[in-house]
Backbone as JSON Lines, residues from 0, in Angstrom:
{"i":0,"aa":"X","n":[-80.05,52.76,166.04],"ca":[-80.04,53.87,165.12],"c":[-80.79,53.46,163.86]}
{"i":1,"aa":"X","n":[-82.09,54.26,163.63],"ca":[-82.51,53.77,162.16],"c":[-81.76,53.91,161.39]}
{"i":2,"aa":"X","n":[-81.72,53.04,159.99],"ca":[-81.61,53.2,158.71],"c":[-82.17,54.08,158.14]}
{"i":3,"aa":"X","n":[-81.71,54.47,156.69],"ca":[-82.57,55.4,156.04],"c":[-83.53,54.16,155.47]}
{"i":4,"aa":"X","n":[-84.6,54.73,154.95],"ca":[-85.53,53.61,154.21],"c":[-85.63,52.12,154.68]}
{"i":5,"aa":"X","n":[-85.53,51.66,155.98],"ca":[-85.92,51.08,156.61],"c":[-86.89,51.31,158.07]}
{"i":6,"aa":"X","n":[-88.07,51.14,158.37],"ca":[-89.32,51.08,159.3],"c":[-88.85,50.16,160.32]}
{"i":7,"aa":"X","n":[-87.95,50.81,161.79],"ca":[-87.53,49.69,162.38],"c":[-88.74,48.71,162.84]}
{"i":8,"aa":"X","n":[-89.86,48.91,163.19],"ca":[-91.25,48.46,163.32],"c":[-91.32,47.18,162.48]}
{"i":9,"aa":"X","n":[-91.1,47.52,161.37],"ca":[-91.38,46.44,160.18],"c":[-90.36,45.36,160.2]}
{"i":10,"aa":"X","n":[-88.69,45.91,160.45],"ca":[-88.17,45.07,160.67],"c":[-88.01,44.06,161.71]}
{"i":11,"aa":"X","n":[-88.64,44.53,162.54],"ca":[-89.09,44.0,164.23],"c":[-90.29,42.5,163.51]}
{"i":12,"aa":"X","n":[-91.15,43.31,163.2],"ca":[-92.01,42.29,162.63],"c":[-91.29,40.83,161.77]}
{"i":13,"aa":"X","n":[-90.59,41.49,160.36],"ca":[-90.43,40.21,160.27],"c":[-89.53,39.54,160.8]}
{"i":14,"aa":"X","n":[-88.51,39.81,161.69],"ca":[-88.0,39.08,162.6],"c":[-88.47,38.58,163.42]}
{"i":15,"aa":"X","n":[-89.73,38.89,163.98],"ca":[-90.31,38.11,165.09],"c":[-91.58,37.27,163.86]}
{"i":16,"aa":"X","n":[-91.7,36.89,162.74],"ca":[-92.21,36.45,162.07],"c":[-91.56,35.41,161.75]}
{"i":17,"aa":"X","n":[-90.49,35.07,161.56],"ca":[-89.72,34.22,161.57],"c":[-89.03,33.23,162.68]}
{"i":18,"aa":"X","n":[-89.36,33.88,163.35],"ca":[-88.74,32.94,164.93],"c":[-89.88,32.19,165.32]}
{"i":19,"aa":"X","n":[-89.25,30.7,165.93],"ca":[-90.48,29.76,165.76],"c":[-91.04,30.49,167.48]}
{"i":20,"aa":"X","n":[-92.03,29.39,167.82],"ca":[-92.29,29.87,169.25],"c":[-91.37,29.41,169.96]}
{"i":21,"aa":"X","n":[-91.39,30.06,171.41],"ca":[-89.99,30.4,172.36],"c":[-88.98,30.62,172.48]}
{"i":22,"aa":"X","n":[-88.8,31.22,170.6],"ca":[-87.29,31.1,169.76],"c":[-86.92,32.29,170.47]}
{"i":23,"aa":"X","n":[-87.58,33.6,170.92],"ca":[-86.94,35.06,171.4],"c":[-86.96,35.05,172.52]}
{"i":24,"aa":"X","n":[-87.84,34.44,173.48],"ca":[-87.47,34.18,175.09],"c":[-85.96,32.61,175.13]}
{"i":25,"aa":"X","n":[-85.62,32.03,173.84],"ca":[-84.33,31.64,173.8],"c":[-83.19,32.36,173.5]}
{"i":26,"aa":"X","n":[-83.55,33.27,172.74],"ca":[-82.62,34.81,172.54],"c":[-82.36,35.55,173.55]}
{"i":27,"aa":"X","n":[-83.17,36.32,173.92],"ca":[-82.95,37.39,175.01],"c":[-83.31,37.06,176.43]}
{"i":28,"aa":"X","n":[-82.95,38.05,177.1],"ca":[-82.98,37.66,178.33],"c":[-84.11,38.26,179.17]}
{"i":29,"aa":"X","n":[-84.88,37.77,180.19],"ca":[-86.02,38.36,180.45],"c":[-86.07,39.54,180.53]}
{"i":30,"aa":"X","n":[-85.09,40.86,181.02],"ca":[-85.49,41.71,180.97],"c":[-85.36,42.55,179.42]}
{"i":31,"aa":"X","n":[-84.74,41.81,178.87],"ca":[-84.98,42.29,176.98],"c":[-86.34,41.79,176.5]}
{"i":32,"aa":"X","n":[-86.67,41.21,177.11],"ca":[-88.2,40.8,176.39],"c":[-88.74,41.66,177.11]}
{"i":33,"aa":"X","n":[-89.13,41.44,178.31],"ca":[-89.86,42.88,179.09],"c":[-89.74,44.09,178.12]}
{"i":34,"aa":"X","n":[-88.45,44.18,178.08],"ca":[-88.3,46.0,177.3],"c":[-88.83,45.89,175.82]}
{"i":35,"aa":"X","n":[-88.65,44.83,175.12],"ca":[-89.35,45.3,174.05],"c":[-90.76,44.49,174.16]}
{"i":36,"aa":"X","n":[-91.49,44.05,174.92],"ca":[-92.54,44.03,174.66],"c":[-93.51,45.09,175.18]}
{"i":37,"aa":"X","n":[-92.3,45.74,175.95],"ca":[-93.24,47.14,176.48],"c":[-93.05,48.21,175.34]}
{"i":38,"aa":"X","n":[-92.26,47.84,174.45],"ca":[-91.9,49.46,173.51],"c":[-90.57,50.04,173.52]}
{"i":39,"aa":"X","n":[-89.73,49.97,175.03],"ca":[-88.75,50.86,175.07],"c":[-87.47,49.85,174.13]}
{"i":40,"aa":"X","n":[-87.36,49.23,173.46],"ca":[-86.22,48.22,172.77],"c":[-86.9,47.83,171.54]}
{"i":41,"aa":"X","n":[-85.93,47.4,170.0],"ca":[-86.7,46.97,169.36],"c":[-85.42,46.18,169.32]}
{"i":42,"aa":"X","n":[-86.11,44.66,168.58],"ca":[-85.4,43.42,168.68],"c":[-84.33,43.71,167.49]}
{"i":43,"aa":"X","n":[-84.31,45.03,166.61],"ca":[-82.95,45.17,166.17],"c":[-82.01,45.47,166.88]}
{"i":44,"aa":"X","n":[-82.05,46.31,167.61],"ca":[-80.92,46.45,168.45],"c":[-80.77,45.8,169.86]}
{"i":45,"aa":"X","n":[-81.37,44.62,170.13],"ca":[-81.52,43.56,171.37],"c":[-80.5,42.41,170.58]}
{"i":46,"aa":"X","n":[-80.76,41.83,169.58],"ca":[-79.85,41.01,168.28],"c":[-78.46,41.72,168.02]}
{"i":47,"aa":"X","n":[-77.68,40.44,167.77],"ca":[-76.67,40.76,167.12],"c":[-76.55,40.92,165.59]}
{"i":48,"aa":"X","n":[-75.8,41.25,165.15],"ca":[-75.85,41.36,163.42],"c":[-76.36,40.01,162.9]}
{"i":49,"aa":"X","n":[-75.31,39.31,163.27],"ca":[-74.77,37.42,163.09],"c":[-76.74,36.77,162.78]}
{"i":50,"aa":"X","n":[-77.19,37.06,164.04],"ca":[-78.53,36.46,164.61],"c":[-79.57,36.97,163.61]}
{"i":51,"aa":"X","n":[-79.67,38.56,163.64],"ca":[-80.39,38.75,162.42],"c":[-80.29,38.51,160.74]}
{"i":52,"aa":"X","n":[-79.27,38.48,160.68],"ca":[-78.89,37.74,159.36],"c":[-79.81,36.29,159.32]}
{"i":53,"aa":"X","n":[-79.23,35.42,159.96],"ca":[-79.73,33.8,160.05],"c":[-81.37,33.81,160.38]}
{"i":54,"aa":"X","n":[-81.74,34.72,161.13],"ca":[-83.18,34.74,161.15],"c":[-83.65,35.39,159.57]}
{"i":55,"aa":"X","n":[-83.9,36.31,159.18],"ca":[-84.25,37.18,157.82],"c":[-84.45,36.14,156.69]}
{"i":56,"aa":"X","n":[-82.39,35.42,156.68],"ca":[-82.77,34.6,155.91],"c":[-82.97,33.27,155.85]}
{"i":57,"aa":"X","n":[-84.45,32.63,157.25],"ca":[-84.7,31.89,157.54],"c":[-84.01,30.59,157.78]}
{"i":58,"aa":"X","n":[-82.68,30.52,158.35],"ca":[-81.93,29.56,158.58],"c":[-82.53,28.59,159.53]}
{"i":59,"aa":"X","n":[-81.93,27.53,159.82],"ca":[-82.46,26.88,161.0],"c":[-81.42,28.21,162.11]}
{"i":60,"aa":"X","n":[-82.19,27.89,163.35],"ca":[-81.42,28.88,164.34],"c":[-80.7,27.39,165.13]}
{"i":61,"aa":"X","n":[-79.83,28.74,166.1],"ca":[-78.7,28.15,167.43],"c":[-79.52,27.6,168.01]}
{"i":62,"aa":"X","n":[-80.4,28.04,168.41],"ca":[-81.59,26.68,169.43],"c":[-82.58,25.94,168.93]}
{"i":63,"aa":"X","n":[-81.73,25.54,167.71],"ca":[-82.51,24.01,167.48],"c":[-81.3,22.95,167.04]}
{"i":64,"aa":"X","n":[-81.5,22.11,167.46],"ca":[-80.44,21.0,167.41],"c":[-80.07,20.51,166.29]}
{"i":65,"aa":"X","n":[-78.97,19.97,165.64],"ca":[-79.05,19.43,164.63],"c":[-78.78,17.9,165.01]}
{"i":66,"aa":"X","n":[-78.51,17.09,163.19],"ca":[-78.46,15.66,163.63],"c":[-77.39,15.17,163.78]}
């Protein structure tokens, strides 16, 4: 469901601007990537709240290890 005054497009962007490489084929599952790389899904509503939070505000993510 859009927001008001939010471009889900844009928010798609910088979420996938922020994820390193193979960080969203570590997220979703092949057929969620299929769907939004075809159009019909946008990675806001493929994400959980939790996930987009920590991505936005550039955290390290769940699939990278710590020490």
């Amino acid at each position: 469901m859009p927001v008001s005054g939010y471009d889900p497009d844009d928010l798609d962007d910088a979420l996938e601007s922020n994820l390193e490489d193979g960080e969203l084929e570590d997220r979703l599952t092949d057929e969620e990537i299929d769907a939004y790389r075809a159009g019909d899904e946008r990675l806001v509503d493929l994400l959980e709240g939790e996930e987009i939070d920590r991505i936005l505000e550039d955290e390290p993510s769940s699939a990278e290890t710590t020490e």
